[in-house]
N, CA, C and O of each residue as an XYZ file, in Angstrom:
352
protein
N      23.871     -9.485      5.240
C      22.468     -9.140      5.174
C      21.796    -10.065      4.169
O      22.342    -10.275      3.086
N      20.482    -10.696      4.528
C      19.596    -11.326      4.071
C      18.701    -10.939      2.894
O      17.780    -10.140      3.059
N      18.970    -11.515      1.664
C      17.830    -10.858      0.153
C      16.970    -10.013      1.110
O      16.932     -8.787      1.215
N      16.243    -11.020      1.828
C      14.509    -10.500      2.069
C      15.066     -9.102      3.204
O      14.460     -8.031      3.179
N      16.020     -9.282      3.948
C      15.910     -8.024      4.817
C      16.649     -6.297      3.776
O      16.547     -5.087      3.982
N      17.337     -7.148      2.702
C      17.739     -6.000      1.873
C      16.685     -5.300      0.938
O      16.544     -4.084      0.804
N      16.196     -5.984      0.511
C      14.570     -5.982     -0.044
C      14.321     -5.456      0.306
O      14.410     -4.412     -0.340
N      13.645     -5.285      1.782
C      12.389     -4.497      2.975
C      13.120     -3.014      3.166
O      12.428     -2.049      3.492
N      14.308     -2.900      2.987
C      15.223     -2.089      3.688
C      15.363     -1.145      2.287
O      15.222      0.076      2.361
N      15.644     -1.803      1.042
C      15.499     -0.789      0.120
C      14.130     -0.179     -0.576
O      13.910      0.919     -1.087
N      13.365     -1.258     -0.396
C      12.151     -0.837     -0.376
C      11.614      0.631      0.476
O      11.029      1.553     -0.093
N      11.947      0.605      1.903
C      11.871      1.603      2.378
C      12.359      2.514      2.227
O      11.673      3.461      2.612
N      13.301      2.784      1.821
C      14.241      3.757      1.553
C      13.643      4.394      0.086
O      13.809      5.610     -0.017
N      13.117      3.868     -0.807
C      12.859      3.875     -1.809
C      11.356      4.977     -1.285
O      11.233      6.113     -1.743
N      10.521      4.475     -0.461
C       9.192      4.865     -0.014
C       9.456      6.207      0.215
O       8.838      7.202     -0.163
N      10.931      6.046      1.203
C      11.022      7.887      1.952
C      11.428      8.693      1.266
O      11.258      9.866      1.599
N      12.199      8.343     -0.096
C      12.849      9.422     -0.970
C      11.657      9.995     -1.606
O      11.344     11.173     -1.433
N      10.733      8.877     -2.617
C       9.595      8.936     -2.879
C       8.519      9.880     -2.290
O       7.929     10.722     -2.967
N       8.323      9.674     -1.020
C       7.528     10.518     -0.430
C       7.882     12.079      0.048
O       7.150     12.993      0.428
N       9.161     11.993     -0.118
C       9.900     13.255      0.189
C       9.902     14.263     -0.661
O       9.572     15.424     -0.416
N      10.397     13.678     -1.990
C       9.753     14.269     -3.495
C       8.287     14.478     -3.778
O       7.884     15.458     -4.405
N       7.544     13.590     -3.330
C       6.423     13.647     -3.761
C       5.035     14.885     -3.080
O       3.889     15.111     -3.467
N       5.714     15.339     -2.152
C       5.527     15.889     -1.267
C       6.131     17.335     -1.382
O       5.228     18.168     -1.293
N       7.038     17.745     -1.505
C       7.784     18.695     -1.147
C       7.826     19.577     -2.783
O       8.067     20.772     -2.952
N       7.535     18.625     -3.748
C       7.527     19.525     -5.053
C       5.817     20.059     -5.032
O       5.488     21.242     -5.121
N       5.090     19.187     -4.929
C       3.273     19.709     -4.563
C       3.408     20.978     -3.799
O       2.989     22.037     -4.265
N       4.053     20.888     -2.492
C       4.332     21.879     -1.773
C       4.996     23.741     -2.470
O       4.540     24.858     -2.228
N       5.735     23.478     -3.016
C       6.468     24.170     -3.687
C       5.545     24.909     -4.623
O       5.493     26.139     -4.652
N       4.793     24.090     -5.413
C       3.939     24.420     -6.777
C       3.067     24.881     -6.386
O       2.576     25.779     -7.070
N       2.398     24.510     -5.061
C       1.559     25.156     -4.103
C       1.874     26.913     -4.153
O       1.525     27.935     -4.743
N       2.580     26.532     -3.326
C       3.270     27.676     -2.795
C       3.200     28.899     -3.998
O       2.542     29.929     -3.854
N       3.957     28.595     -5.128
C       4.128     29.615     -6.310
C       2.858     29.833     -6.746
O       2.594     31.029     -6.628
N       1.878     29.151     -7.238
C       0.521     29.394     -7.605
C      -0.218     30.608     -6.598
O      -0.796     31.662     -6.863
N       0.088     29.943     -5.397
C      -1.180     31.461     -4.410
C      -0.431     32.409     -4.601
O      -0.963     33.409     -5.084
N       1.265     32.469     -4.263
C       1.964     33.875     -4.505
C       1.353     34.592     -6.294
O       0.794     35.683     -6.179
N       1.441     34.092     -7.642
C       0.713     34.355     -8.840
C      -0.665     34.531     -8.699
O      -1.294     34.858     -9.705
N      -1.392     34.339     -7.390
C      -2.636     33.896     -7.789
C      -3.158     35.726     -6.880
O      -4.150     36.419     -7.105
N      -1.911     35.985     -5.807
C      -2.092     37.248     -4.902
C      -1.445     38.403     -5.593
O      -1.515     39.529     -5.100
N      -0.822     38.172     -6.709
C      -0.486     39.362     -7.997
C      -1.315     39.463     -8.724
O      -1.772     40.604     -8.791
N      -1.836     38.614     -9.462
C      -2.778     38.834     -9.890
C      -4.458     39.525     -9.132
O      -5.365     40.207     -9.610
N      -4.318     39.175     -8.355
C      -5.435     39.953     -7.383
C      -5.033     41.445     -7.316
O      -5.797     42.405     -7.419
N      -3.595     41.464     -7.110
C      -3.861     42.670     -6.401
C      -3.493     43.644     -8.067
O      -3.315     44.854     -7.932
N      -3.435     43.240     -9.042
C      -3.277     43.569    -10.557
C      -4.755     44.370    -10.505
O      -4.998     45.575    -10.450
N      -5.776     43.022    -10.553
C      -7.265     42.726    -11.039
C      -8.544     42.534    -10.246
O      -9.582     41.950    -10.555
N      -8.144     43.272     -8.985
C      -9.006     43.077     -8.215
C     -10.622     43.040     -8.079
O     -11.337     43.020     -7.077
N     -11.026     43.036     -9.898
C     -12.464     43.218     -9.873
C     -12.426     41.764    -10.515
O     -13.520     41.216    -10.648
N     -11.109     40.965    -10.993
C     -11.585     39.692    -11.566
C     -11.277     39.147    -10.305
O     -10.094     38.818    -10.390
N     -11.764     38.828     -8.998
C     -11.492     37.915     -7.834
C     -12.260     36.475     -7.990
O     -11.854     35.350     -7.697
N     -13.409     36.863     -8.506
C     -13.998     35.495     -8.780
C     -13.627     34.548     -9.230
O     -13.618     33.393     -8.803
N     -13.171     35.144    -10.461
C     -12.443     34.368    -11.763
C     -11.286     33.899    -11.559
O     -10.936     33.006    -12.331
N     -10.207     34.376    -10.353
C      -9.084     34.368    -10.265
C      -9.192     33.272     -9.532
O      -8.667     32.269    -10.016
N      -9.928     33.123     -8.098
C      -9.861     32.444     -7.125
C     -10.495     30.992     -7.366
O     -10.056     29.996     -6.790
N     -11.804     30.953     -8.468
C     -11.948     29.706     -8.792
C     -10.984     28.903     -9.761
O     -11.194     27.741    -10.111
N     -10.028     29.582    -10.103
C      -8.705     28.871    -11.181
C      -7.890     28.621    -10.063
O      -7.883     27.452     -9.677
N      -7.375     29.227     -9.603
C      -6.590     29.127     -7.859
C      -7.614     27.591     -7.313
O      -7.317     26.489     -7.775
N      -8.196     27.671     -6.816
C      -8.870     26.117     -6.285
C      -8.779     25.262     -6.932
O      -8.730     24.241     -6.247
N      -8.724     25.073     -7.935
C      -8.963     24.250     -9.314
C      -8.102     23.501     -9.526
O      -8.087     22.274     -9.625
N      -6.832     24.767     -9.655
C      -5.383     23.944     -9.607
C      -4.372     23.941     -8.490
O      -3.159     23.740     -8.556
N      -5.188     24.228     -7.374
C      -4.805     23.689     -6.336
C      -5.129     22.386     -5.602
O      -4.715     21.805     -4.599
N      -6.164     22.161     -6.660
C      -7.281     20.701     -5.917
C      -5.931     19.650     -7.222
O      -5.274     18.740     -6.718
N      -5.828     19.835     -8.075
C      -5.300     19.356     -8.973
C      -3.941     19.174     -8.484
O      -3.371     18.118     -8.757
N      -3.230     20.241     -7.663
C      -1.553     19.818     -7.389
C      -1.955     19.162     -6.434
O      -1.331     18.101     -6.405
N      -2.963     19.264     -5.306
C      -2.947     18.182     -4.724
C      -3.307     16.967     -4.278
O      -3.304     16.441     -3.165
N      -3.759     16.462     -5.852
C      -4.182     15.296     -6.430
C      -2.617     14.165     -6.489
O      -2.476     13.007     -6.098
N      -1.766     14.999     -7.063
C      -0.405     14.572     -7.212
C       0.392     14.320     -5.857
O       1.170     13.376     -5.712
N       0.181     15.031     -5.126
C       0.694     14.586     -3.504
C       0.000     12.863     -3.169
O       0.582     11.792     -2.996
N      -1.362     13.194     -3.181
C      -2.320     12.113     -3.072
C      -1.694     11.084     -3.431
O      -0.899     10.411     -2.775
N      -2.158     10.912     -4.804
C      -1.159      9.390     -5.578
C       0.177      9.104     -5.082
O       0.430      7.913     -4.901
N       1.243     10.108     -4.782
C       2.372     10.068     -4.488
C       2.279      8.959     -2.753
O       2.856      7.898     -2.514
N       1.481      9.642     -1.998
C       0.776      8.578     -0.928
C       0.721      7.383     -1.206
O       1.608      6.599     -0.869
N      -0.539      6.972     -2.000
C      -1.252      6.549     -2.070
C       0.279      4.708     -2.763
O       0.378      3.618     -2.200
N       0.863      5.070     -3.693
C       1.839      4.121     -4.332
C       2.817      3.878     -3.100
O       3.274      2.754     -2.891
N       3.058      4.733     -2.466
C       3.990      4.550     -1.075
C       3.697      3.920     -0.185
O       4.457      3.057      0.256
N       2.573      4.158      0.305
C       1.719      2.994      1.008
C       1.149      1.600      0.408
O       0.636      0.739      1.123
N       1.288      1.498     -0.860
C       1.289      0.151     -1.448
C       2.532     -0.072     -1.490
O       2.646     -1.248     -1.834
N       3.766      0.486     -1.304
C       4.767     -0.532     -1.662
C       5.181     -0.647      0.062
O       5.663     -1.737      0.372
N       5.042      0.321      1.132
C       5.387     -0.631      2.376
C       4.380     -1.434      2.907
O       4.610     -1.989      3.981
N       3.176     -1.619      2.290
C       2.332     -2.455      3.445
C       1.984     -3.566      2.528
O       1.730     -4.603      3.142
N       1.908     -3.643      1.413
C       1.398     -4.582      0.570
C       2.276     -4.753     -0.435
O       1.654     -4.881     -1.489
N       3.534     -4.817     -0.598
C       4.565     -4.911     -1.945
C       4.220     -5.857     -2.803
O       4.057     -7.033     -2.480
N       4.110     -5.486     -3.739
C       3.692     -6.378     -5.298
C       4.731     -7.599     -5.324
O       4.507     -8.792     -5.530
N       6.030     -6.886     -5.033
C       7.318     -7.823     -5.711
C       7.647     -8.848     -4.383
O       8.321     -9.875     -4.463
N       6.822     -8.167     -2.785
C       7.442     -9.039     -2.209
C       7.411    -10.965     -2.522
O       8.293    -11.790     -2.285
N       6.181    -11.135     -3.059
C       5.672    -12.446     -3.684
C       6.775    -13.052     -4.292
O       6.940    -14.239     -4.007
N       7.734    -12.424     -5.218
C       8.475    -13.053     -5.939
C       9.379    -13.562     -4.934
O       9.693    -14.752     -4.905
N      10.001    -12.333     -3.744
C      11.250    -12.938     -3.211
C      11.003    -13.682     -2.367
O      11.794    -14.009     -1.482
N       9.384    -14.247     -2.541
C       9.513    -15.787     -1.146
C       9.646    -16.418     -1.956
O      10.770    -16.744     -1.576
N       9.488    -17.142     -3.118
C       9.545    -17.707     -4.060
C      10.910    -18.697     -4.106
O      11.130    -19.401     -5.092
């Protein structure tokens, strides 16, 4: 196998673990927040307001972290920084 095809190949591999993690823990944190967020409701059901705009808040926020997690993954398969060096 060829630098440049081992390169592309770990590169990818690198993308899917990446995205797999990056993804699946957001998911998770997701997940536990509405379950805390539906105890607490059903605790405090006259604070719903209060509850549900902290619930959005840091739900917009965990999935800010998915986002970026994208967002670096798709820069390293379509546009790789390092590929430059290995034509070199």
């Amino acid at each position: 196998m060829s630098d440049m095809s081992f390169f592309i190949t770990s590169s990818t591999v690198a993308a899917l673990i990446a995205i797999s993690i990056g993804v699946m823990l957001p998911a998770l944190a997701m997940g536990w927040s509405i379950s805390k967020a539906m105890e607490a409701l059903s605790r405090q059901p006259e604070a719903e307001k209060s509850i549900t705009r902290s619930l959005f808040i840091g739900l917009a926020m965990i999935e800010s972290l998915a986002i970026y997690c994208l967002v670096i993954v798709l820069i390293v398969l379509f546009r790789n920084p390092l590929l430059e060096y290995m034509l070199k």
